[in-house]
C-alpha positions as CSV (number, residue, x, y, z in Angstrom):
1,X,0.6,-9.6,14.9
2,X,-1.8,-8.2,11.8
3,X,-3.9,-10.3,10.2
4,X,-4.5,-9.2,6.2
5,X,-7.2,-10.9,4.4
6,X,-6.1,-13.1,1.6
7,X,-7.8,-11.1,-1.6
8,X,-9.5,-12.2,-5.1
9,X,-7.9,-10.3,-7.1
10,X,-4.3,-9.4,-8.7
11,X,-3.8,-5.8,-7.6
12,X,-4.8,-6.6,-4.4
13,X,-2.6,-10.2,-4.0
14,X,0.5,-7.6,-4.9
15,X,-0.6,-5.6,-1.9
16,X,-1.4,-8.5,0.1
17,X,2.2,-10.0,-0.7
18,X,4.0,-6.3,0.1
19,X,2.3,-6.3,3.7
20,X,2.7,-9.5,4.7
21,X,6.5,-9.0,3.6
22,X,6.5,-6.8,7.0
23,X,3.7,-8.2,9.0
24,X,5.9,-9.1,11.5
25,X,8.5,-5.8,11.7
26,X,7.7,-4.7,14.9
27,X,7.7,-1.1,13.3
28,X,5.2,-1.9,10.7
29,X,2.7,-3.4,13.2
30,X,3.1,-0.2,15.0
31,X,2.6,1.9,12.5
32,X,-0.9,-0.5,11.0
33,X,-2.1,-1.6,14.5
34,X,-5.3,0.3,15.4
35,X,-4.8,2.8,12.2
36,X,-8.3,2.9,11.3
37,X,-7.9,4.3,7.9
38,X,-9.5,3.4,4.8
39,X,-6.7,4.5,1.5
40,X,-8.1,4.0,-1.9
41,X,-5.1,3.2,-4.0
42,X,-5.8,3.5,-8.0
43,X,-2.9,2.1,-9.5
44,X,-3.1,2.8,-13.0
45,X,-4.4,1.5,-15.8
46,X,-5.9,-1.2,-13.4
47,X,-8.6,-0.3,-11.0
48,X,-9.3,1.0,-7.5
49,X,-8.7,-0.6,-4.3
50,X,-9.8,0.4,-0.8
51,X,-7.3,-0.5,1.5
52,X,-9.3,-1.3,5.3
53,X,-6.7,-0.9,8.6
54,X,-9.2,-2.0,11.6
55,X,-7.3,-2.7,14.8
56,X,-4.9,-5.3,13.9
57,X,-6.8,-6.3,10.8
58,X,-6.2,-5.1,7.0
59,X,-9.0,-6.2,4.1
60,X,-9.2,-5.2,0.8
61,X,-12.3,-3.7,-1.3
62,X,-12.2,-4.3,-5.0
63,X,-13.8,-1.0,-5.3
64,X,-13.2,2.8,-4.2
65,X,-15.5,3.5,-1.1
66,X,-17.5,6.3,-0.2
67,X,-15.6,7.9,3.5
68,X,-12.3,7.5,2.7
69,X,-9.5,9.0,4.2
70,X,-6.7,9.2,1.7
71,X,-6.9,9.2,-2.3
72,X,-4.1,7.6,-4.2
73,X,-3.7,8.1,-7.9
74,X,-0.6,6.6,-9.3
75,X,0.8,4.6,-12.7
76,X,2.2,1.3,-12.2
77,X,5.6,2.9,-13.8
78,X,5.7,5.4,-11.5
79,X,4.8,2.8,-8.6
80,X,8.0,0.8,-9.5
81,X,10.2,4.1,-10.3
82,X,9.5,4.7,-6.3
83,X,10.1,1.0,-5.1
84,X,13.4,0.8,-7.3
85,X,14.0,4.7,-5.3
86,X,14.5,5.8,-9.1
87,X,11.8,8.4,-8.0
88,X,10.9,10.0,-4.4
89,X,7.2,10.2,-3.8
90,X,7.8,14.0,-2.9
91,X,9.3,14.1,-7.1
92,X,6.4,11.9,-8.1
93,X,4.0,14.7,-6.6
94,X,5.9,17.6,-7.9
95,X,6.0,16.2,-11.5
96,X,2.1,15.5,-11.3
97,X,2.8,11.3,-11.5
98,X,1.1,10.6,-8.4
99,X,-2.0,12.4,-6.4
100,X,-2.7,12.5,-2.9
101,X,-6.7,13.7,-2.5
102,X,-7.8,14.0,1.8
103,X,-4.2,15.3,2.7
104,X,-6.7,18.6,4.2
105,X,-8.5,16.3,6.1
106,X,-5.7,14.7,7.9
107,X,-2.3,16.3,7.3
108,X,-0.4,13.7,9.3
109,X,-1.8,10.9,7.5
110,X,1.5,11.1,4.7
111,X,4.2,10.1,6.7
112,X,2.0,6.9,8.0
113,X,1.0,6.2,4.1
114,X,4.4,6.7,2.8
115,X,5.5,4.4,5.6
116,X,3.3,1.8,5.1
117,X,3.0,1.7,1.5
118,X,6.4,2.8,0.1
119,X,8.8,1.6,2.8
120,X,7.2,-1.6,2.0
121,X,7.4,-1.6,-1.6
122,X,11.0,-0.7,-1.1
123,X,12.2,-3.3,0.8
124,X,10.2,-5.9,-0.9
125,X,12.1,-4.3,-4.4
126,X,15.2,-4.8,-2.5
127,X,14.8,-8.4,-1.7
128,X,12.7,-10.1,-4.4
129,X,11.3,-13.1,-4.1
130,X,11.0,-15.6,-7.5
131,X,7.8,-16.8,-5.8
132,X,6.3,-13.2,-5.3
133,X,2.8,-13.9,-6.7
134,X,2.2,-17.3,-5.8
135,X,-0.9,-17.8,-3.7
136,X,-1.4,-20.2,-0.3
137,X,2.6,-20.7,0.0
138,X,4.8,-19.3,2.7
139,X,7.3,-17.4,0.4
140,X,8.5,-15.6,3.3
């Protein structure tokens, strides 16, 4: 089991919601369990967050870090254009809609992000939820 802090803020509560979608897919908790990353996701035009993976924990920072390990620059569009698979990441990249900075650092850090962040979005696009952002109610 992972436990993700419940957030204060919007862009976080969407990546709150989009975890817990998987927090109990066996393959998810695999993938998260003892990760130990910090990803700052800027999700434009709102602001950074700093994504924390500790053991079997994941918290959110309304803030980007200092010592991260992955950089994420992306437009909300583009964000949905991915979870609707209107748009690869690998095409978002190429056409300069999304940045990856810390790739050097850890090369095989991008197939855990991309599994973690847009398998998730993916399947939660696929089965949407008319209850998506309410908070302190099992919508799941």
């Amino acid at each position: 089991m992972i436990n993700i802090e419940m957030p204060d803020d919007l862009v976080s509560l969407s990546l709150f919601n989009i975890f817990s979608y998987r927090k109990n897919d066996k393959k998810f908790v695999r993938t998260v369990k003892n990760w130990n990353k910090k990803i700052v996701l800027h999700m434009e035009p709102f602001y950074p967050i700093t994504i924390i993976f500790n053991g079997i924990n994941i918290k959110f920072e309304r803030k980007e870090l200092e010592d991260t390990d992955l950089k994420v620059k992306i437009h909300i569009n583009t964000m949905l254009d991915i979870a609707y698979e209107r748009l690869t990441p690998i095409e978002a990249m190429d056409q300069n809609k999304m940045e990856l900075v810390g790739l050097e650092k850890d090369p095989k850090i991008m197939p855990k992000f991309f599994n973690v962040f847009v398998t998730s979005m993916i399947m939660v696009a696929a089965d949407p939820n008319l209850n998506y952002y309410e908070v302190n109610k099992e919508t799941r």
